[in-house]
matplotlib code that plots the C-alpha trace (Angstrom):
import matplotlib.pyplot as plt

x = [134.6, 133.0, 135.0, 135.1, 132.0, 131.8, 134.1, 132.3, 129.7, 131.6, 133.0, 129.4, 128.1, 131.0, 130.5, 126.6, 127.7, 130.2, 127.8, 125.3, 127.6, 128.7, 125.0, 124.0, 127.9, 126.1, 127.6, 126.5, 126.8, 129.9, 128.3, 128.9, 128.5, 126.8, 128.3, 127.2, 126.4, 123.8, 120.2, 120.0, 116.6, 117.8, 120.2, 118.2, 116.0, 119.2, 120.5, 117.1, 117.0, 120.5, 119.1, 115.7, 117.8, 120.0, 117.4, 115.4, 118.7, 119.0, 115.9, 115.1, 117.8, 116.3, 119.2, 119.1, 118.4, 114.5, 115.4, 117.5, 119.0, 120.6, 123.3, 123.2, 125.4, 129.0, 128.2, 125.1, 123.5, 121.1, 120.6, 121.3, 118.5, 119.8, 119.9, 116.1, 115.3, 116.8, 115.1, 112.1, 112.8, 113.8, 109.9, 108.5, 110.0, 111.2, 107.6, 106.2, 109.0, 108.7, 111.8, 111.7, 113.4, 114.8, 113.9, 114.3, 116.6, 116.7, 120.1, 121.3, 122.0, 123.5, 125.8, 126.7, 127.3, 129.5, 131.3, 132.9, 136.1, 135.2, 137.9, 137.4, 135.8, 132.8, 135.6, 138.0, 135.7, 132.6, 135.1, 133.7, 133.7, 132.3, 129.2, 128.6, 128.5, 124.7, 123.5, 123.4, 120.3, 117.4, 115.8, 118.6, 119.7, 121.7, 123.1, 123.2, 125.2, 126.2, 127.4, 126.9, 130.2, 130.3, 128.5, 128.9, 127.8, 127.0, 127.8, 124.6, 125.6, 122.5, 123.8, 124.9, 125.0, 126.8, 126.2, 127.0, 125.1, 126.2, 123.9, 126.0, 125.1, 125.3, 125.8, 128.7, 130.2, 130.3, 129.6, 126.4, 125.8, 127.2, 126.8, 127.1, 124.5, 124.2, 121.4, 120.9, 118.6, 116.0, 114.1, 111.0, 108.4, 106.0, 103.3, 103.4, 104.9, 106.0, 108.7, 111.4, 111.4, 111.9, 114.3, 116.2, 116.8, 120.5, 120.7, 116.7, 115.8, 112.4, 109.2, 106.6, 104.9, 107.8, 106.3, 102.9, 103.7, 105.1, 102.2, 99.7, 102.2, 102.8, 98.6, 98.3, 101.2, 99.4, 96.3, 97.6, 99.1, 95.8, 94.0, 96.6, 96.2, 92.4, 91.1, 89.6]
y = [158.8, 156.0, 154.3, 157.6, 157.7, 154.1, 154.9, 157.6, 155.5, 152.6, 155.3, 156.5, 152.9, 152.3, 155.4, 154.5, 151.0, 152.6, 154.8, 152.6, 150.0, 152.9, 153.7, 149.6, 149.2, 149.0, 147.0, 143.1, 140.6, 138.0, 135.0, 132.6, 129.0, 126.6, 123.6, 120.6, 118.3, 121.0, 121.6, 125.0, 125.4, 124.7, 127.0, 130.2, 128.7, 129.3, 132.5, 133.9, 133.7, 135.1, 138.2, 138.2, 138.2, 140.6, 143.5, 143.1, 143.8, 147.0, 148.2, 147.8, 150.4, 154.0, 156.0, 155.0, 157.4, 156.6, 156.4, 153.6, 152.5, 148.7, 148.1, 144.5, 142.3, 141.7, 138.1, 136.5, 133.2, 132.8, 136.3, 138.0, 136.3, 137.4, 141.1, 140.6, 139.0, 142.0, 144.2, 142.4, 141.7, 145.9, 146.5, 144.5, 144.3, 148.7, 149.6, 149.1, 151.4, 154.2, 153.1, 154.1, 152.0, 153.6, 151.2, 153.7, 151.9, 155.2, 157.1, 158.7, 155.6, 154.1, 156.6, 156.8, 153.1, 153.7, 156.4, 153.9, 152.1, 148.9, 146.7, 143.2, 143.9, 146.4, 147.2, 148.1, 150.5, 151.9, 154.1, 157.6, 159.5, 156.6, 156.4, 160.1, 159.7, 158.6, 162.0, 163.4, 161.3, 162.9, 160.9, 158.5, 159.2, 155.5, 152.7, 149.4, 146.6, 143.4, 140.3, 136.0, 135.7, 132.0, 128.5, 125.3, 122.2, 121.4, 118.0, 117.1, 117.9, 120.5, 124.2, 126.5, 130.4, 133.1, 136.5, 140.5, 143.7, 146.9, 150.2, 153.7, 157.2, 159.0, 162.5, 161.9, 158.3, 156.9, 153.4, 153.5, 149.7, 146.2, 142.5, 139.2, 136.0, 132.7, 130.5, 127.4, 124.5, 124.2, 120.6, 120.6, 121.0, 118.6, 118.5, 114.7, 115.3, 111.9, 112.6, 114.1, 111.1, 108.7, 110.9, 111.3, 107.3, 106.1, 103.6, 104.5, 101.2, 102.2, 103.4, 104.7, 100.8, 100.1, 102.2, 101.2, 97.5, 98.1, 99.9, 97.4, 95.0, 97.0, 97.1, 93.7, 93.1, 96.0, 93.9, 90.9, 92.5, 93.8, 90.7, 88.3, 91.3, 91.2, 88.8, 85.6]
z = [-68.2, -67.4, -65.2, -63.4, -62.9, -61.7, -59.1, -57.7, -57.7, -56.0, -53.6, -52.7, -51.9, -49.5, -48.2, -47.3, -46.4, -43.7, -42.5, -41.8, -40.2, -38.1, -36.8, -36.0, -34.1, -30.7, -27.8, -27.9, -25.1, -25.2, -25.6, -22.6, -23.4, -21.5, -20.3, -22.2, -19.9, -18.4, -18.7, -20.5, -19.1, -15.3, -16.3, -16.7, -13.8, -11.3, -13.2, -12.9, -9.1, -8.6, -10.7, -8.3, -5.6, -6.4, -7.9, -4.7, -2.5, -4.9, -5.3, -1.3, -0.8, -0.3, -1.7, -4.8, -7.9, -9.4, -13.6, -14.6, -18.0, -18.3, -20.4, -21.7, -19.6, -20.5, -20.7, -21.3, -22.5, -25.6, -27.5, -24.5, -22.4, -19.0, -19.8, -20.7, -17.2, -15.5, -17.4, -16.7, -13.0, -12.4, -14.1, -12.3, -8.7, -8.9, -10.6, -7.0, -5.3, -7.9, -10.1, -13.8, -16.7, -19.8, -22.6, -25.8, -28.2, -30.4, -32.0, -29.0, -26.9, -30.1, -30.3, -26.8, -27.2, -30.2, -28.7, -25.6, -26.6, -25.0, -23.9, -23.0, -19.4, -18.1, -15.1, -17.6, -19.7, -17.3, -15.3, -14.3, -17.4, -19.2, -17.1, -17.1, -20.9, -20.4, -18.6, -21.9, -22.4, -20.6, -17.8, -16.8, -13.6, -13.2, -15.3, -14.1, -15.6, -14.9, -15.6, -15.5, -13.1, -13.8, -14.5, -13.1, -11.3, -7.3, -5.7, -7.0, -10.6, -11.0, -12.4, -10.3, -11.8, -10.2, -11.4, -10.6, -10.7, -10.3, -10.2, -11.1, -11.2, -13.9, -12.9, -10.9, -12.4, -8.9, -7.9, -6.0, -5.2, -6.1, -5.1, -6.4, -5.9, -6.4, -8.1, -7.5, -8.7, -5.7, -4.4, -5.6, -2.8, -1.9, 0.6, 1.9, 5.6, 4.9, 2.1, 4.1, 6.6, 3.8, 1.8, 4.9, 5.8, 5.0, 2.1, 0.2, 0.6, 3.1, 0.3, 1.1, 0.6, 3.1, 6.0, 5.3, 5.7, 8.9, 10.0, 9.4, 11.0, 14.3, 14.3, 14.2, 17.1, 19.2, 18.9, 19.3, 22.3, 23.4, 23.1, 25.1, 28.2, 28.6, 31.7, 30.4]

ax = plt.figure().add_subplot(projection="3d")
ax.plot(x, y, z, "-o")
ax.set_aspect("equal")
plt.show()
């Protein structure tokens, strides 16, 4: 009697154990590793201005449905840092233009989630009747996923972060927009008009010290100069 009763009891924890693993099975980001000899930090710099770049070409379109969801982005750096930024870049950027985001992590976009069979790419899973899945929740009108395309290096050796964004509607499972952009490491600005001139000279041997040496010394020529011409 006991050891029945021990395995109901086993049987009933499993049971709750399976249960509740079912409810958290939510789709995660694949982890994309960054190169080692790359600045993680200059990293996100250049993937975050590929994902301004390309949420302003979105959002500037007219056509476009108002209430969004995101799906976090088939791969991602850093607990799924990337799929915050666009988030935080489609608030922030489509709160001017009317756009709504669905942020509700509740049951029902779980088990949508939990429902899709996904295979190892968005473009192999997202197909129509996938996307339409999310007009059951109320208020999305589109889905927009994406992905970090690729990371690597310019001549220069600074990162370089390619990523895509694409924008679906939900009622219909069509493809609404789509691009890819690039993010670069940019030169830091400076305001000395004189920078650019000596940045540009083959070989960096002329500073800034450089130039004003010469200065002084075409000054004292031009005197020089000046003096020798006037009538004694």
């Amino acid at each position: 009697m006991k050891t029945f009763l021990l395995f109901l009891l086993m049987f009933a924890v499993s049971g709750v154990m399976t249960h509740s693993e079912a409810q958290t099975k939510v789709y995660k980001s694949r982890d994309l590793n960054i190169p080692t000899d790359l600045d993680p930090e200059k990293v996100k710099d250049a993937g975050n201005e590929a994902l301004e770049e390309l949420l302003r070409s979105m959002l500037s379109k007219s056509d476009l449905p108002k209430k969004f969801a995101i799906l976090p982005l088939e791969r991602d750096v850093d607990g799924d840092y990337f799929t915050m930024q666009i988030r935080n870049y489609f608030t922030n950027l489509g709160g001017q233009n009317g756009y709504e985001l669905y942020t509700r992590n509740d049951a029902q976009w779980n088990q949508i989630l939990d429902e899709i069979k996904w295979g190892d790419q968005y473009g192999d899973t997202m197909d129509a009747a996938t996307v339409q899945k999310f007009g059951r929740i109320q208020g999305v009108q589109g889905l927009i996923m994406g992905h970090i395309s690729s990371i690597s290096k310019d001549e220069k050796g600074e990162p370089v972060v390619r990523v895509t964004v694409q924008a679906f509607e939900v009622e219909t499972g069509k493809q609404l927009w789509g691009n890819e952009a690039k993010g670069t490491i940019k030169a830091k600005q400076t305001n000395d008009p004189i920078a650019p001139v000596i940045a540009s000279i083959p070989g960096g041997w002329l500073t800034l010290g450089g130039v004003l040496v010469g200065l002084l010394i075409l000054l004292f020529v031009l005197r020089l100069v000046a003096s020798a011409s006037r009538p004694r």
